[in-house]
C-alpha positions as CSV (number, residue, x, y, z in Angstrom):
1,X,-33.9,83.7,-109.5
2,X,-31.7,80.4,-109.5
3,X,-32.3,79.9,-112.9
4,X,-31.9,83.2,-114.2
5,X,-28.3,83.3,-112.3
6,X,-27.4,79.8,-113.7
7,X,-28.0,80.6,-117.3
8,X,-25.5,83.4,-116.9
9,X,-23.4,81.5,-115.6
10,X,-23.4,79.0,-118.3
11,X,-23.2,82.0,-120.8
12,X,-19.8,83.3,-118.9
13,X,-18.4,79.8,-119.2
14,X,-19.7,79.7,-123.2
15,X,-17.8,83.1,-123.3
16,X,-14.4,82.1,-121.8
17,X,-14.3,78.9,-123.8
18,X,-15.0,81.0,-127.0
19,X,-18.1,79.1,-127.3
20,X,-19.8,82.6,-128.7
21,X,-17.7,82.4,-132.1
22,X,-16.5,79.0,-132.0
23,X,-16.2,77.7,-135.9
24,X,-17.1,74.1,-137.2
25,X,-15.3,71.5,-135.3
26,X,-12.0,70.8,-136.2
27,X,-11.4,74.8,-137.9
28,X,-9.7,77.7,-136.3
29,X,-11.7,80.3,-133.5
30,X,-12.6,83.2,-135.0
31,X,-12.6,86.2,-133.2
32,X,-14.8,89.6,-134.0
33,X,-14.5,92.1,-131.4
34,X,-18.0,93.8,-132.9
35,X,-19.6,90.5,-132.1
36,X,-18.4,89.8,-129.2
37,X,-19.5,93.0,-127.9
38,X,-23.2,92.4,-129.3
39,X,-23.2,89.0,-127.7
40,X,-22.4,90.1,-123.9
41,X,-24.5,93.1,-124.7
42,X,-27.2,90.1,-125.5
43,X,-26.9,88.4,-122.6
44,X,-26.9,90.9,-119.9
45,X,-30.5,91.9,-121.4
46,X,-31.3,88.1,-121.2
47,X,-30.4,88.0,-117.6
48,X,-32.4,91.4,-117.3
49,X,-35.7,89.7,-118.4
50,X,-35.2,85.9,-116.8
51,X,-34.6,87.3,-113.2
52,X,-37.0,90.3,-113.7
53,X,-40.2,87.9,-114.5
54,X,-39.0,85.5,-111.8
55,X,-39.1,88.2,-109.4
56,X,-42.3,89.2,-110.5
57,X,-43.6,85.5,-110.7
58,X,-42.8,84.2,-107.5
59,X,-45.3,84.7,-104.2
60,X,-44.3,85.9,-101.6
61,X,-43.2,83.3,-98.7
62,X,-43.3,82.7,-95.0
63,X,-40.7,81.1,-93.0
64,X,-41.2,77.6,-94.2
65,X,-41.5,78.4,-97.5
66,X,-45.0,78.5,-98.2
67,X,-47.0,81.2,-100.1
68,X,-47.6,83.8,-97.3
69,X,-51.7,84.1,-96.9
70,X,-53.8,87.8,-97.3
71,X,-55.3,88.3,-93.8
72,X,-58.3,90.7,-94.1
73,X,-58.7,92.9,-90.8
74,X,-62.1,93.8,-89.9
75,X,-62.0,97.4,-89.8
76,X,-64.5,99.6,-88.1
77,X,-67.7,100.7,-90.3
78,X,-66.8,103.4,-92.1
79,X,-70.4,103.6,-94.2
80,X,-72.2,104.8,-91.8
81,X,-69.9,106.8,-89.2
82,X,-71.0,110.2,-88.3
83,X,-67.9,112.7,-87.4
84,X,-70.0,115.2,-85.7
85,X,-71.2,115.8,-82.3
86,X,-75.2,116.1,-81.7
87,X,-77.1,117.3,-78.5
88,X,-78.5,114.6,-76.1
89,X,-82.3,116.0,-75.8
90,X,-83.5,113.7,-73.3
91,X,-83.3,109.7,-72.2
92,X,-86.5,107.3,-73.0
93,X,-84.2,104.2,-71.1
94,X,-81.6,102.7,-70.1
95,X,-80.6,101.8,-74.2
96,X,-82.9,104.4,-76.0
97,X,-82.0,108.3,-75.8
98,X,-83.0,111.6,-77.6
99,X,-80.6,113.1,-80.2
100,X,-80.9,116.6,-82.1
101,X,-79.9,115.9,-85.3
102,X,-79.7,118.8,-87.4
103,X,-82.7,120.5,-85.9
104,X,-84.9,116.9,-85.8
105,X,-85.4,115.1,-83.0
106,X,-84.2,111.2,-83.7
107,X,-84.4,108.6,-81.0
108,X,-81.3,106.4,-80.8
109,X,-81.8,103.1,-79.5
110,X,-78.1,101.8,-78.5
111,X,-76.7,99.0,-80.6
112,X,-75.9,96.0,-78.6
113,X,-77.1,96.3,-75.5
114,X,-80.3,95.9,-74.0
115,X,-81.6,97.3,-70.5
116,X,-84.3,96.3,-67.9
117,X,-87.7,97.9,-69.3
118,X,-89.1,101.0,-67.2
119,X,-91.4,102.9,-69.5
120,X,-92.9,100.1,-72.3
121,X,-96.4,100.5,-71.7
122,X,-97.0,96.6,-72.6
123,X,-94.7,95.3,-69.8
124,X,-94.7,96.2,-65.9
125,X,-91.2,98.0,-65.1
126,X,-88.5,95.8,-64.9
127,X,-85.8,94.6,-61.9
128,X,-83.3,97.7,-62.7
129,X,-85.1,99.8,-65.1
130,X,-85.1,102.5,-63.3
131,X,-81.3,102.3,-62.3
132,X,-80.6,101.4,-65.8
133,X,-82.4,104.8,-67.1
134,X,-81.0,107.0,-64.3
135,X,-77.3,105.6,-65.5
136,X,-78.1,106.5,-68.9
137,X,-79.2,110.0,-67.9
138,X,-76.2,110.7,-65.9
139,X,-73.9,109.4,-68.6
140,X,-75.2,111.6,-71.5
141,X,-77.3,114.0,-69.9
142,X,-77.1,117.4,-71.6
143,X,-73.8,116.1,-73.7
144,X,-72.8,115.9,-77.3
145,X,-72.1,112.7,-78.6
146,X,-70.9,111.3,-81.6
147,X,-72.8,108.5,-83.1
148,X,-71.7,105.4,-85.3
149,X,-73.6,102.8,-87.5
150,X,-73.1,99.4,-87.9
151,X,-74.0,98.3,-91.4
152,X,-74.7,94.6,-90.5
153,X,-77.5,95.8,-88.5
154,X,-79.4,98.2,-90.8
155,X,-80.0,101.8,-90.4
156,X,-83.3,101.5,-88.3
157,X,-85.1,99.1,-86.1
158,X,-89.2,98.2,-87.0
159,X,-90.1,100.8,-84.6
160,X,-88.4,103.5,-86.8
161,X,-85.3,104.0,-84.3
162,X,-81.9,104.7,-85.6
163,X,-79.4,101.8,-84.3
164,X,-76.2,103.7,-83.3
165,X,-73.1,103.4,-81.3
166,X,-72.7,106.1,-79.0
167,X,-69.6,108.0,-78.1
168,X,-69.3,110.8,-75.9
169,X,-66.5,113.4,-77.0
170,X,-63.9,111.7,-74.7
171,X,-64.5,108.4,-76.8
172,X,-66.5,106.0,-74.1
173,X,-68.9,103.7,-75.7
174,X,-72.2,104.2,-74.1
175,X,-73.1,100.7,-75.3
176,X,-70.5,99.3,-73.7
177,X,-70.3,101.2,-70.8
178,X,-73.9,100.5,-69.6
179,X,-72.5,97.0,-70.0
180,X,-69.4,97.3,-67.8
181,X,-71.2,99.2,-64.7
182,X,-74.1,96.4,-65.3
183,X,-76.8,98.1,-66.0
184,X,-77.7,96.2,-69.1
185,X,-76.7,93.1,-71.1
186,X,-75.0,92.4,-74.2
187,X,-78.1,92.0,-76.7
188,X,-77.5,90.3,-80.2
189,X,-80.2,90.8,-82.8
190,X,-80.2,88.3,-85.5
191,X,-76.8,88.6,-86.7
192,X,-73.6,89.9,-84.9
193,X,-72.0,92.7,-84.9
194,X,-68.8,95.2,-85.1
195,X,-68.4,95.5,-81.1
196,X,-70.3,91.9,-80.0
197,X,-67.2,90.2,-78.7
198,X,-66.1,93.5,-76.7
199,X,-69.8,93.2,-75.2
200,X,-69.9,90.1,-74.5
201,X,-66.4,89.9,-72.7
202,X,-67.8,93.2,-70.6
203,X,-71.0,91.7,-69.8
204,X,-68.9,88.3,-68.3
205,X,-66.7,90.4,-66.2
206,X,-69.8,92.4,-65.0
207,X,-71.3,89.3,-64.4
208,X,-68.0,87.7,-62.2
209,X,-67.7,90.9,-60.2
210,X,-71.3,91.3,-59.3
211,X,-71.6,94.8,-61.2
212,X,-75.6,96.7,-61.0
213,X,-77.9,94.5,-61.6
214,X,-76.0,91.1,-60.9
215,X,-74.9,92.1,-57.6
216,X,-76.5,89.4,-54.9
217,X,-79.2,91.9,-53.6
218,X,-79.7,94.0,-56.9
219,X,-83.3,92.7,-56.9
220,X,-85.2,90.5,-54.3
221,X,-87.5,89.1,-57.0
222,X,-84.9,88.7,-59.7
């Protein structure tokens, strides 16, 4: 932009002096009004062009003068979000329920969080499984919710489950909230995901304030 406004400076100066139509040196200034209409015409379109590509040229900058930087916002996963409400048939546990999707029956094992065990037949029922289940039930018992995937985690675990974020229709997290009341912890598998800092931060506090199953006398063998 500087240089574009100093060059038409320099032009206005060439003007005034006559520098447009000067002769050889030493011979008289001619003067051609045609000309020297052509010529500011001329340089008004120059100045056009040089400040138009500098504008276009130059990044944008912060503060101090540096290039300003792109910062990419996670967003929420949009590939696998599901607008519509489904009927909760029935809870297995504390972090796997019973959805009616379109007339089929899918269970939904909650992304992110993982309960105390009450009904795996390979493993004796766990300190809190049944409180953990019997929160789940009362949260989503006989309610629609609205569920959400999380494309870093794939669409089903190996036992055939869709992996979900649950929402009830007045937008609590299931995950999370099993997590806040301390029924369950924060549960990575493999790699993270959308919502793991939110769990983790709800499964300190629940920690720190002795929620459900960290509470002192939760469990006498835990």
């Amino acid at each position: 932009m500087v240089c574009g406004m100093d060059f038409f400076l320099h032009m206005v100066r060439l003007y005034q002096m006559g520098g447009f139509f000067a002769s050889p040196k030493g011979a008289r200034l001619v003067y051609n009004k045609g000309m020297q209409r052509k010529t500011v015409i001329l340089v008004l379109v120059t100045l056009v062009v040089l400040v138009g590509s500098e504008l276009v040229s130059v990044p944008p900058t912060t503060d101090v003068g540096r290039p300003s930087l792109v910062v990419s916002i996670k967003q929420t996963p949009k590939d696998l979000v599901s607008g519509e409400l489904y009927s909760v048939v029935r809870i297995v546990d504390g972090d796997t329920i019973v959805v009616d999707i379109n007339g089929k029956q899918e269970k939904i094992r909650l992304i992110g969080v993982d309960t105390p065990e009450a009904v795996d037949p390979r493993k004796p029922v766990q300190c809190f499984g049944k409180e953990a289940s019997l929160f789940t039930k009362n949260l989503v018992e006989n309610k629609k919710v609205r569920l959400e995937g999380d494309s870093s985690q794939g669409d089903r675990d190996k036992y055939g489950r869709l992996l979900r974020y649950v929402f009830l229709s007045d937008g609590t997290l299931v995950n999370k909230e099993i997590i806040v009341q301390g029924y369950g912890h924060e549960y990575t598998y493999r790699v993270p995901y959308y919502h793991q800092t939110g769990f983790k931060t709800a499964e300190h506090t629940a920690r720190e304030t002795e929620q459900g199953l960290w509470a002192p006398d939760a469990c006498t063998t835990r």
